[in-house]
C-alpha positions as CSV (number, residue, x, y, z in Angstrom):
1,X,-26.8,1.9,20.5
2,X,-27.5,4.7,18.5
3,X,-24.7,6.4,16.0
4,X,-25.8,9.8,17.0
5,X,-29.0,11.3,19.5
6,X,-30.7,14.5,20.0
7,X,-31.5,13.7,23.7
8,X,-28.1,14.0,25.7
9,X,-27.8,16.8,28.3
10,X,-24.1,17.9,27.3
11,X,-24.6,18.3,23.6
12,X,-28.0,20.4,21.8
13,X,-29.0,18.6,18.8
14,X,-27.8,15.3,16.9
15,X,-24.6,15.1,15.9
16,X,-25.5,13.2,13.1
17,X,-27.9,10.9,11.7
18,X,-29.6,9.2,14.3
19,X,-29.6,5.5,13.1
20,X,-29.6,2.7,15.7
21,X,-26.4,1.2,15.6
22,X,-27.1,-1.7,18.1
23,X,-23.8,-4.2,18.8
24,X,-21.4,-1.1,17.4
25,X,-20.1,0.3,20.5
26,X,-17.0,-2.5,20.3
27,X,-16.8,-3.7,23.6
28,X,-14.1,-5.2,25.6
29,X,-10.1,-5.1,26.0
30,X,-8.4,-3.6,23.1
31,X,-4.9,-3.0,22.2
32,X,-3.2,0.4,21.0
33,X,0.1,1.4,20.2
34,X,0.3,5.2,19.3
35,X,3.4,7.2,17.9
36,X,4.6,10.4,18.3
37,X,6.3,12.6,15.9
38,X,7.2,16.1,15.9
39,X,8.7,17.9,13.4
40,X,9.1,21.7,12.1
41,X,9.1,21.1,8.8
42,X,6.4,19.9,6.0
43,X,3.3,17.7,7.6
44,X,4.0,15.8,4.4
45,X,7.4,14.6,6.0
46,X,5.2,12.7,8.6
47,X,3.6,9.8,6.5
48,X,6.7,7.6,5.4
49,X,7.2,7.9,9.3
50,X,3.9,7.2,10.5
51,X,3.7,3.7,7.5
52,X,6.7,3.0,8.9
53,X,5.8,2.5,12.5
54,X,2.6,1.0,10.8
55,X,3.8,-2.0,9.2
56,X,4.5,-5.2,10.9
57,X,7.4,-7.1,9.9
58,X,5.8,-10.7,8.1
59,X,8.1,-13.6,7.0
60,X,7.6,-15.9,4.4
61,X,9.7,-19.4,4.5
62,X,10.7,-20.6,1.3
63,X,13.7,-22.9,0.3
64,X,17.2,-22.2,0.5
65,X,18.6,-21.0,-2.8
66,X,22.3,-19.2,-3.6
67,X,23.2,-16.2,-4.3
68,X,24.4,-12.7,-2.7
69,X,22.5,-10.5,-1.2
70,X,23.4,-6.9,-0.5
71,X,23.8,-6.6,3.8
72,X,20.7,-4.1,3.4
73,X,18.4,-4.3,0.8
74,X,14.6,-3.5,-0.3
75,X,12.6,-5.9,-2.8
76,X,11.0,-3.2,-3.7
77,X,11.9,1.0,-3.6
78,X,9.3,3.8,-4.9
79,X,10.2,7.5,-4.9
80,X,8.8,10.1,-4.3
81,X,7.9,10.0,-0.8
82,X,3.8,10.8,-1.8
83,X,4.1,7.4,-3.4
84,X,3.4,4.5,-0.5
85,X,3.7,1.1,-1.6
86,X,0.3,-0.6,-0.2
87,X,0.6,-4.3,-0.7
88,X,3.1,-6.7,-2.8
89,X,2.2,-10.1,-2.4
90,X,1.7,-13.3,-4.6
91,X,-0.9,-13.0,-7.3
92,X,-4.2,-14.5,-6.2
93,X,-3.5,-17.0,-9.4
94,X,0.7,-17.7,-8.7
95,X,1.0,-15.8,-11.7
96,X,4.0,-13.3,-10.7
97,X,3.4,-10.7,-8.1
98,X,1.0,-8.1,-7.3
99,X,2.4,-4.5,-6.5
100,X,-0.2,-1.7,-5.4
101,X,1.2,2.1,-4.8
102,X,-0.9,4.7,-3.7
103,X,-0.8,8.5,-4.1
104,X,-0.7,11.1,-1.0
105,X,-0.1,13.8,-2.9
106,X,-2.6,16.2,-4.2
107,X,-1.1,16.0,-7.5
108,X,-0.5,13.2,-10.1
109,X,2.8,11.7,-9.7
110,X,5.3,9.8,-11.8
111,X,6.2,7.2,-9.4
112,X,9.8,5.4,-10.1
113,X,9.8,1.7,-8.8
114,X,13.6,0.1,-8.4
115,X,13.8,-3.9,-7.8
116,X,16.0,-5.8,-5.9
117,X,15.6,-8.6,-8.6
118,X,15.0,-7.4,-12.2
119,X,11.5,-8.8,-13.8
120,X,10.5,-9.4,-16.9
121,X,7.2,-8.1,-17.4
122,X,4.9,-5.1,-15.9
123,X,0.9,-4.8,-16.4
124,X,-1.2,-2.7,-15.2
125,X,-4.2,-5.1,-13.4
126,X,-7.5,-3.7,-12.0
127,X,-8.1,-4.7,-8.0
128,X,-9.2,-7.8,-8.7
129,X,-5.9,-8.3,-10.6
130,X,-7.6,-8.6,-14.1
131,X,-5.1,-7.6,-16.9
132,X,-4.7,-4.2,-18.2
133,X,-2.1,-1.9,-20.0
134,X,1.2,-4.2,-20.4
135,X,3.9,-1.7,-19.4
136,X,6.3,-3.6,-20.7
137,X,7.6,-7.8,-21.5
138,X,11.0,-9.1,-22.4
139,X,14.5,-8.2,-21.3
140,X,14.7,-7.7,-17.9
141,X,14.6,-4.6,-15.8
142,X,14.9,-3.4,-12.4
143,X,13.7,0.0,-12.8
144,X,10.2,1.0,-14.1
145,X,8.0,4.4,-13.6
146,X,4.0,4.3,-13.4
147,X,1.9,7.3,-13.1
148,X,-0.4,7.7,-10.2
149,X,-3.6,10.4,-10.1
150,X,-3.4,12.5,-7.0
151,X,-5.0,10.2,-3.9
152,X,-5.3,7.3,-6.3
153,X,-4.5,3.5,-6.4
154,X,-2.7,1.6,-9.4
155,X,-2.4,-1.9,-8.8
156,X,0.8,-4.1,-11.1
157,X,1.4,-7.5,-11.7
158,X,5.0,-8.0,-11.8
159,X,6.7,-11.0,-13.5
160,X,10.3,-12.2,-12.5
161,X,9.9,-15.2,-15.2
162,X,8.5,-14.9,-18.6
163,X,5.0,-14.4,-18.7
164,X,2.2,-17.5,-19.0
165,X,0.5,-18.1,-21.9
């Protein structure tokens, strides 16, 4: 009940503050699934790996529509490796999508982002998806770049139809 104590017989001192903490010792069955990966080169090999084994697979159902799709293909691709993508899913108010990317890297990175489908318009939103710097609006693309501070978040909408008024 406490989050750290001076009192315990294996251990001199506090290991930190001592502040009751009562409810917080999460009791009860839990589930874990661990991963193991070895490798000689780079640590920074490691975290595409490890996000990899980290994200469940989620499926949307939406109606059929036509077209052709590649056998294997990615909505979305970002390079370099520092660069993970963190969330894409529907802006909160229908209007396009909402891309975030965040940086490992200890340095600032120009992160390139290819789409499977080709949008029309890229802006730069805040986390609570407010508007920000319009990357840009009009003819279509599939490729864009945005540049990310080292260990920092930028959040995007992304617009496969023309933008709203």
């Amino acid at each position: 009940g406490w989050l750290s104590r001076g009192d315990l017989p294996n251990r001199l001192g506090e290991a930190g503050p001592s502040l009751p903490t009562p409810a917080a010792q999460c009791l009860g069955p839990h589930t874990f699934a661990y991963a193991l990966a070895l490798t000689s080169a780079s640590w920074r090999t490691l975290p595409p790996i490890a996000h990899a084994f980290s994200s469940e697979l989620h499926a949307h159902i939406t109606p059929c529509a036509e077209g052709a799709l590649p056998p294997s293909a990615s909505i979305v691709e970002v390079s370099p490796n520092s660069v993970v993508i963190s969330t894409l899913k529907g802006a909160e108010n229908g209007d396009g999508a909402i891309l975030r990317l965040y940086n490992e890297g200890d340095q600032e990175e120009t992160a390139r982002v290819a789409l499977l489908i080709p949008a029309h318009s890229v802006e730069i939103t805040d986390l609570d998806e407010r508007p920000g710097q319009l990357i840009w609006e009009g003819e279509p693309r599939a490729e864009f770049s945005l540049t990310i501070p080292a260990h920092g978040i930028v959040s995007a909408r992304v617009r496969w139809s023309a933008a709203r008024a």
